[in-house]
BAFI-3210 file (N, C-alpha, C; in Angstrom, 3 decimals, decimal comma, padded with zeros to 6 digits):
// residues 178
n [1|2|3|4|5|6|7|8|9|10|11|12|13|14|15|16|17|18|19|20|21|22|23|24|25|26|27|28|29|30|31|32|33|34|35|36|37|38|39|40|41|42|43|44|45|46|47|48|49|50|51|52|53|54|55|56|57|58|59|60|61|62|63|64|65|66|67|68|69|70|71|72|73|74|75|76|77|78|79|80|81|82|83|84|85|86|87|88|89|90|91|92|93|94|95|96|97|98|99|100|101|102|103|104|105|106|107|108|109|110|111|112|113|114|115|116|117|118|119|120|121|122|123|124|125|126|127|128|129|130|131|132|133|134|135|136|137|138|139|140|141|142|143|144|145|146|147|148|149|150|151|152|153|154|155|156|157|158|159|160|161|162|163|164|165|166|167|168|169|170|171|172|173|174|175|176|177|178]
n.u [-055,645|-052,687|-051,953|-049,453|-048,376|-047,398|-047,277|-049,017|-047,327|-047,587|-048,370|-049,333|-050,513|-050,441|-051,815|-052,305|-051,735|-051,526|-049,489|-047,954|-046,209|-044,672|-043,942|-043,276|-041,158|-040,505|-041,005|-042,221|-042,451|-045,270|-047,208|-050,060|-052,919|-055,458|-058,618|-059,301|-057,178|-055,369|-051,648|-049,412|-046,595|-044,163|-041,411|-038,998|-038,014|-038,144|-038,278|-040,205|-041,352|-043,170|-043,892|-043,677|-044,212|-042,819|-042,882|-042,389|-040,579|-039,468|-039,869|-038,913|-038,650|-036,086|-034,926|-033,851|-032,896|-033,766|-034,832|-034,568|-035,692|-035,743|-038,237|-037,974|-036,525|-033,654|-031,407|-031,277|-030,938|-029,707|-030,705|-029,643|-030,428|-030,911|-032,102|-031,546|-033,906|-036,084|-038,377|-041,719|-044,004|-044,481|-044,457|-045,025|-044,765|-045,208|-042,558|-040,886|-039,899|-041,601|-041,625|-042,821|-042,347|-041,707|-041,520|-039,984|-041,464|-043,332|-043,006|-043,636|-041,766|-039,908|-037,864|-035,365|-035,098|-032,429|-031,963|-030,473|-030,849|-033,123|-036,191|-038,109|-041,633|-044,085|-045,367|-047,342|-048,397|-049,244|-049,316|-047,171|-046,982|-048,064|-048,728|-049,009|-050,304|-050,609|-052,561|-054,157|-052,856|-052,695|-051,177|-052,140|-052,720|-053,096|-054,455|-053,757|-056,340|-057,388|-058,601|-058,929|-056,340|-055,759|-053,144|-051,807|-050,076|-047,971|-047,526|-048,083|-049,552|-052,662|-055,241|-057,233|-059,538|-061,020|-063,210|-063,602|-065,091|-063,797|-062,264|-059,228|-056,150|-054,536|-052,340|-051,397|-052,242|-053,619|-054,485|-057,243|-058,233|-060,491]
n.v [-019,844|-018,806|-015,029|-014,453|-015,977|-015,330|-016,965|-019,543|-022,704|-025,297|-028,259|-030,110|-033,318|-034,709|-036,598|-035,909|-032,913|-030,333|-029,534|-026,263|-024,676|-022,189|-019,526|-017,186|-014,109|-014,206|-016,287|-019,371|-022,230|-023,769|-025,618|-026,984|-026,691|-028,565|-028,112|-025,380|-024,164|-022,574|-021,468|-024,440|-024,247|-023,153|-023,306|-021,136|-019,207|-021,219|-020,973|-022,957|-024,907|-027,121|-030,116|-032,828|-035,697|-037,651|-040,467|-038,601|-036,949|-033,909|-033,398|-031,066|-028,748|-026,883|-024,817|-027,086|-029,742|-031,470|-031,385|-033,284|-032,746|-032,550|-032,318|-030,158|-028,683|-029,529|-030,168|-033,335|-034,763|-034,072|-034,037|-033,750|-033,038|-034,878|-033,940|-031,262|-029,175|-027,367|-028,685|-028,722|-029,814|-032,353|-036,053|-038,838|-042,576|-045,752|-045,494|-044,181|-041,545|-038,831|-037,169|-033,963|-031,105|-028,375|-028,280|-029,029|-031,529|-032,018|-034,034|-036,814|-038,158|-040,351|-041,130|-043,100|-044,994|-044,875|-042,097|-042,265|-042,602|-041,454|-041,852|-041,795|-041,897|-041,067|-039,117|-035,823|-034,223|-032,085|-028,394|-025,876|-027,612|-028,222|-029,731|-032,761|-035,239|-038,820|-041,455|-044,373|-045,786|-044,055|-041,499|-038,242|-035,190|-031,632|-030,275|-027,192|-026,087|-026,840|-029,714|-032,450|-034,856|-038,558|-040,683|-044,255|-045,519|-047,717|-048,475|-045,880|-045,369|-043,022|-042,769|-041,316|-037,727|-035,435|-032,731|-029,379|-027,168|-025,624|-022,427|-019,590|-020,873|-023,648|-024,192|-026,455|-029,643|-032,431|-035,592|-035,561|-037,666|-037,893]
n.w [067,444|068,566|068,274|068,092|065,910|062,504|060,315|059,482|059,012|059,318|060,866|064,120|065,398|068,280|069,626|071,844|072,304|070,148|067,482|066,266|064,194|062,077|059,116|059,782|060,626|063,314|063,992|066,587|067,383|068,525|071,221|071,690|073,394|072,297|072,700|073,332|072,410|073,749|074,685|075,817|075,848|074,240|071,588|070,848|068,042|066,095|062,630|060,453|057,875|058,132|060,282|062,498|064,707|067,007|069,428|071,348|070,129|068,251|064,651|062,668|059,987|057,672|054,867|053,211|054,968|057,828|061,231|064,265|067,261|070,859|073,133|074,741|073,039|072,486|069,905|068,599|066,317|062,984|059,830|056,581|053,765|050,490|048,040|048,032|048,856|050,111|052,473|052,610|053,976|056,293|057,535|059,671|059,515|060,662|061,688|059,630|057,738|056,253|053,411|051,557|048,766|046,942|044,099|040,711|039,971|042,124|044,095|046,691|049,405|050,592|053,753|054,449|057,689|058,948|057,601|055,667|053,028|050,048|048,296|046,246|046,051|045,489|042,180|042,572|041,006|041,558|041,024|043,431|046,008|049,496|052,058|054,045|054,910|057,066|057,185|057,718|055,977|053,635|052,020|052,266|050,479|049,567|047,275|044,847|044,724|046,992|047,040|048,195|047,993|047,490|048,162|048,018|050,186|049,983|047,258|045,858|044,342|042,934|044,541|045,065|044,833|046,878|046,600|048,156|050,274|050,948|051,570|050,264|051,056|051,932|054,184|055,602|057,252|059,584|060,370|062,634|065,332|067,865]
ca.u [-054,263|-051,516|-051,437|-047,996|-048,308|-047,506|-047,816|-048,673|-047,399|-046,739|-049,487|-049,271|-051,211|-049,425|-052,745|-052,451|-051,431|-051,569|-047,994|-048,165|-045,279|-044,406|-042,809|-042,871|-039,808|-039,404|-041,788|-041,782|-043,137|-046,073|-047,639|-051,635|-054,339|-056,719|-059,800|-059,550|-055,902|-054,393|-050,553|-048,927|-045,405|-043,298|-039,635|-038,458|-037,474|-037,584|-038,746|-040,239|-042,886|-043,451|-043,147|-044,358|-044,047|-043,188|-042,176|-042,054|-040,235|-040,856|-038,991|-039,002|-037,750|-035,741|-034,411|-032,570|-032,332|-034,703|-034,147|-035,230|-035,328|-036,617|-039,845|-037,228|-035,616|-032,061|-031,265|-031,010|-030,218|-029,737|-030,588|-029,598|-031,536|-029,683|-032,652|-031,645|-035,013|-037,064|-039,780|-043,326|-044,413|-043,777|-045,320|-044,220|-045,758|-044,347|-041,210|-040,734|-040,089|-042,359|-041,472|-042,780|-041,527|-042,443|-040,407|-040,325|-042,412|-044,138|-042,975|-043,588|-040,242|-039,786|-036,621|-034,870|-034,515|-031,410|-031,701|-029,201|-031,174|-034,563|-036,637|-039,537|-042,649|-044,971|-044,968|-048,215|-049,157|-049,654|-048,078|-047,188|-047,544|-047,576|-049,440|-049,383|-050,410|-051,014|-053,669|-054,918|-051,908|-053,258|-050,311|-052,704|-052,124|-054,242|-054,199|-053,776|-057,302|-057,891|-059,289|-057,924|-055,793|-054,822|-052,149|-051,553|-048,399|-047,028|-047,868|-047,785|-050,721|-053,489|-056,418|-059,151|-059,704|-061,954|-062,780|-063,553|-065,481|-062,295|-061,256|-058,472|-054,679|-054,487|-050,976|-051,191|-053,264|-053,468|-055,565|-057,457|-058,946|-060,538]
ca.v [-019,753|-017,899|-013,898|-014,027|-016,622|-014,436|-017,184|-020,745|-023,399|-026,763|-028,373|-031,684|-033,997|-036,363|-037,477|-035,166|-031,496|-029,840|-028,582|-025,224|-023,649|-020,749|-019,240|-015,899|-013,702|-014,001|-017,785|-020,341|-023,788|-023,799|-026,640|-026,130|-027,484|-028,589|-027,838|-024,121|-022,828|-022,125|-022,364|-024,944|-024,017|-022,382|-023,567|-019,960|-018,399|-021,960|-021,130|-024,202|-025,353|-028,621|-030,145|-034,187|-035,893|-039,476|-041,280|-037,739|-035,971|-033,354|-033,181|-029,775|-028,864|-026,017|-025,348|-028,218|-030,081|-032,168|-031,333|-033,941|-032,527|-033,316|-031,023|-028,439|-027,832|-029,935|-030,813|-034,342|-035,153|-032,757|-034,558|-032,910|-033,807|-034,833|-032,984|-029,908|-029,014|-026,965|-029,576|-027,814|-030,346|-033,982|-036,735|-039,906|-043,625|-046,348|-044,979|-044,133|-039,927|-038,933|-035,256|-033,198|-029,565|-027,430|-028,629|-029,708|-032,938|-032,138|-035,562|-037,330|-038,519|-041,024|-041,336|-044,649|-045,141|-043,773|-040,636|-041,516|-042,562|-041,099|-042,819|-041,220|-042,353|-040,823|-037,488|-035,649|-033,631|-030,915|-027,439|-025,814|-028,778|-027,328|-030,362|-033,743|-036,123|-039,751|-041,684|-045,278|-046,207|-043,264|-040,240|-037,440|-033,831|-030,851|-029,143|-025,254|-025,972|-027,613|-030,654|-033,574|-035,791|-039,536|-041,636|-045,540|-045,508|-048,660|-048,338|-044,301|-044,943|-042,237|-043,620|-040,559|-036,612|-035,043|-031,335|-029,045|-025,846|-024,264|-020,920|-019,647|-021,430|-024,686|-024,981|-027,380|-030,547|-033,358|-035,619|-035,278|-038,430|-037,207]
ca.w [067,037|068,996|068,300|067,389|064,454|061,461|058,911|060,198|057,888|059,802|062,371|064,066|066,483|068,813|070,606|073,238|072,338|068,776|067,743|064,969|063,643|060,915|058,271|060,140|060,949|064,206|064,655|067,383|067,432|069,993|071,658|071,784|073,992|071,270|072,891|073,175|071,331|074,779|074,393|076,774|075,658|072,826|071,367|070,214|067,095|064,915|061,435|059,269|057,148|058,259|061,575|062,729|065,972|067,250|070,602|072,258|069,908|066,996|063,487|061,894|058,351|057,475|054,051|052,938|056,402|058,579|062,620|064,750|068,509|072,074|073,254|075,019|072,045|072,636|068,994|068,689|064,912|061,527|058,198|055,246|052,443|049,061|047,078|048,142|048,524|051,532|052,429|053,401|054,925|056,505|058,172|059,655|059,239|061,123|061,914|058,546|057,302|054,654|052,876|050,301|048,241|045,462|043,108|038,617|040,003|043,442|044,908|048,026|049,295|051,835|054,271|055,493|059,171|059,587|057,216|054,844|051,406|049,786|047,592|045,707|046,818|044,006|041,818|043,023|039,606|041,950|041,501|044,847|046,902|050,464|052,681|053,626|056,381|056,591|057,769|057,483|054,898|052,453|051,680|052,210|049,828|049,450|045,646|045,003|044,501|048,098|047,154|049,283|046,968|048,669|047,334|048,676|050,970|049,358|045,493|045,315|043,533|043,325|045,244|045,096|044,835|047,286|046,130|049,569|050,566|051,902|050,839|051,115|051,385|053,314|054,023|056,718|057,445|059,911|061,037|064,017|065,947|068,991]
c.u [-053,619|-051,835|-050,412|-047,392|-048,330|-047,937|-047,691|-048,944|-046,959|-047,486|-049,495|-050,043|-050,947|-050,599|-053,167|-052,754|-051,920|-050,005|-048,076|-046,610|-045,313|-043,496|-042,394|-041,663|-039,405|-040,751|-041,160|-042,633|-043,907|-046,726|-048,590|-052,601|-055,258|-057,987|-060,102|-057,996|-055,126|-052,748|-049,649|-047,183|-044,869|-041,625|-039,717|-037,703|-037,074|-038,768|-039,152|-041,804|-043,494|-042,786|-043,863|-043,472|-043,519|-042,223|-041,843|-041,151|-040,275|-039,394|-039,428|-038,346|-037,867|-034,646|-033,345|-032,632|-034,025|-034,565|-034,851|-034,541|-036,249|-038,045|-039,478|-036,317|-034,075|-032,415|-030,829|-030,610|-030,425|-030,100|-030,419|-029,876|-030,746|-030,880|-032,398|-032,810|-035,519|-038,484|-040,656|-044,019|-043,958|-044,840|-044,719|-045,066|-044,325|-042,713|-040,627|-041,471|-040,300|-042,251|-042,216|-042,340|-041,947|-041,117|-041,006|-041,094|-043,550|-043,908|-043,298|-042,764|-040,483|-037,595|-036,026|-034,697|-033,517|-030,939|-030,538|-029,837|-032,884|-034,722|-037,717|-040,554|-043,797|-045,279|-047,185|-048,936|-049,809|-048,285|-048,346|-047,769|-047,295|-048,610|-049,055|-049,171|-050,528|-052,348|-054,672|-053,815|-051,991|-052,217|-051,656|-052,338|-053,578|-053,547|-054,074|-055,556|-058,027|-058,687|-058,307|-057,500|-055,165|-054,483|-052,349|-049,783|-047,527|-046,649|-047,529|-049,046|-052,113|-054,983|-057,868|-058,849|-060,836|-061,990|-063,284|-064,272|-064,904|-062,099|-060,085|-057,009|-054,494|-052,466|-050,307|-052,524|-052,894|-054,705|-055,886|-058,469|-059,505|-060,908]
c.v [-018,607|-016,646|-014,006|-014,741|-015,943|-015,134|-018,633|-021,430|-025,140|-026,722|-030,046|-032,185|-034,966|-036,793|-036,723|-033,864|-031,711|-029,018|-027,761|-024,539|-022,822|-020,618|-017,838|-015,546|-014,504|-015,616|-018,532|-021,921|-023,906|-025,031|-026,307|-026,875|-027,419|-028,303|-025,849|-023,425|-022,304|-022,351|-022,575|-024,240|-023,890|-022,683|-021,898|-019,800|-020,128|-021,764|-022,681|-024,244|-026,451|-029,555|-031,529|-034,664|-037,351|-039,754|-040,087|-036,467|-035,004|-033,319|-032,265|-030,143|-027,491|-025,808|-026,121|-029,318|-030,297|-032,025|-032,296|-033,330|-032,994|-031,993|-030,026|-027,842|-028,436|-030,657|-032,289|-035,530|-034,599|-033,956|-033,944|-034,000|-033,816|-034,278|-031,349|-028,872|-028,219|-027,718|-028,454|-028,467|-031,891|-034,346|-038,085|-041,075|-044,738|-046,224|-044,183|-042,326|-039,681|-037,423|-034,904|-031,412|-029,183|-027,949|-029,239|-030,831|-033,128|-033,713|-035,525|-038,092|-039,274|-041,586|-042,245|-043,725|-044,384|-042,141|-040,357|-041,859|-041,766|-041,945|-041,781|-041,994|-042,084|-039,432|-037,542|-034,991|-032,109|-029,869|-026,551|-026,673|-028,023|-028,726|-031,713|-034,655|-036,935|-040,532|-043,015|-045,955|-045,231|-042,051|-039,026|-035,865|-032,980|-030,319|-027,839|-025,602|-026,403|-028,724|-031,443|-034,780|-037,249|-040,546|-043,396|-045,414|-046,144|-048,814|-047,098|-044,382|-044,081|-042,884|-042,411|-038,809|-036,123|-033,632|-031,060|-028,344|-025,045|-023,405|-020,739|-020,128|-022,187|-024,992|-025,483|-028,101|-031,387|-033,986|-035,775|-036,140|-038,276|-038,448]
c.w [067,823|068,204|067,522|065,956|063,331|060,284|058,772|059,027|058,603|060,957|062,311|065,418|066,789|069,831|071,718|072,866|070,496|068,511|066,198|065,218|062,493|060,410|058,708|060,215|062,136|064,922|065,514|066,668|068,898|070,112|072,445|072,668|072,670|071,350|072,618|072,501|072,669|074,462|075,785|076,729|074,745|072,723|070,392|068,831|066,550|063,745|060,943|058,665|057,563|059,531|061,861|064,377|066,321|068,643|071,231|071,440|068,820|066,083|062,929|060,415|058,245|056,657|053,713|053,856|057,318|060,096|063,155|066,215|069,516|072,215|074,227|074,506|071,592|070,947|069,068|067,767|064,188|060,686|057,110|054,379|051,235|047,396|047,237|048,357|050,065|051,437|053,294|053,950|054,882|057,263|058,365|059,877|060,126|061,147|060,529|057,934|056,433|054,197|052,024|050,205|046,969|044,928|041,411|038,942|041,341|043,886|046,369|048,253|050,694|052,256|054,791|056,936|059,623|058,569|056,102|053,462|051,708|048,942|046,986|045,473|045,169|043,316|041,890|041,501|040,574|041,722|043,174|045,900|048,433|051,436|052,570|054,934|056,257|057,797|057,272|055,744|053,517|053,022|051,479|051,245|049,874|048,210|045,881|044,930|045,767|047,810|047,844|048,371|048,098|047,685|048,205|049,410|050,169|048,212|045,374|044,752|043,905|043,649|044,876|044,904|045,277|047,209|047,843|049,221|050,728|051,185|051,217|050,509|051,808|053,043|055,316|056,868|058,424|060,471|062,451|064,508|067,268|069,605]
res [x|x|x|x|x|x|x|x|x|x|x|x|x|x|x|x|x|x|x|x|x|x|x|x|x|x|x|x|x|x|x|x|x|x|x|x|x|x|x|x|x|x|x|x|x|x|x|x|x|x|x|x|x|x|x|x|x|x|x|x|x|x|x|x|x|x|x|x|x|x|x|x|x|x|x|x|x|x|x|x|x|x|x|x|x|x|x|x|x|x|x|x|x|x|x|x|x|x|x|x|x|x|x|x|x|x|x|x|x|x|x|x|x|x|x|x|x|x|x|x|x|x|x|x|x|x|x|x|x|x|x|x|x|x|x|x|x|x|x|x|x|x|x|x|x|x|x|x|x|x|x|x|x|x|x|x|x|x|x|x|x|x|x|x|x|x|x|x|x|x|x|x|x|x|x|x|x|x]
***
């Protein structure tokens, strides 16, 4: 991990690179060789929790508000979110923007196409939800307790609870097909 990462909360894998961002002060969004943590290149000073990738380009989240930009930074669409909510993390499934946020229900929130409705996907029963990737049609979460919780994409329904070894904080997951 980058040196300068003060407090990495948002990690993603587009096949190629590894992309980590932060909640630090003064965070970037770096773009990682996965083999050894080298960093190929850094978008400057964007805060977020939660950051996903697709067709080349990356979607951040920063409270309230979804950024979708290119990979030198040119903003390329805002979403403001009608939960009002700072998502901690996201993840996207066939085109299709998947959120979650600490919030009275820990949901997993999914976004139409063009960004203008939500839907609620399925309430997690987790408090501080801070994770969530997908993978094989399964809504991935990690508990305060780190076990690996997986939902069904289509149903919401809770499919399994895998407890972990991890110590610690996980507040970032994805998966990683090498």
């Amino acid at each position: 991990m980058p040196t300068q990462v003060d407090s990495p909360h948002a990690l993603e894998f587009d096949g190629e690179f590894l992309w980590l961002g932060g909640m630090g002060a003064d965070e970037s969004i770096y773009k990682l060789n996965p083999e050894d943590g080298t960093v190929v290149s850094k978008l400057t000073n964007i805060r977020t929790q939660g950051i996903s990738y697709l067709n080349g380009e990356l979607y951040y989240s920063f409270y309230g508000r979804i950024y979708k930009i290119s990979q030198d930074g040119t903003l390329i669409q805002e979403i403001i979110l009608s939960t009002d909510s700072n998502p901690t993390d996201m993840a996207i499934n066939n085109s299709s923007l998947y959120y979650v946020y600490n919030g009275a229900i820990d949901p997993i929130i999914k976004i139409n196409q063009t960004g203008s409705t939500e839907e609620i996907i399925t309430e997690t029963e987790i408090t501080g939800l801070y994770t969530l990737a997908i993978q094989n049609d399964n809504l991935i979460v990690t508990t305060n307790s780190n076990a690996i919780r997986r939902f069904d994409i289509n149903s919401g329904e809770r499919i399994s609870d895998t407890e972990t070894i991890i110590e610690g904080w996980i507040t970032a997951i994805v998966p990683f097909n090498k």
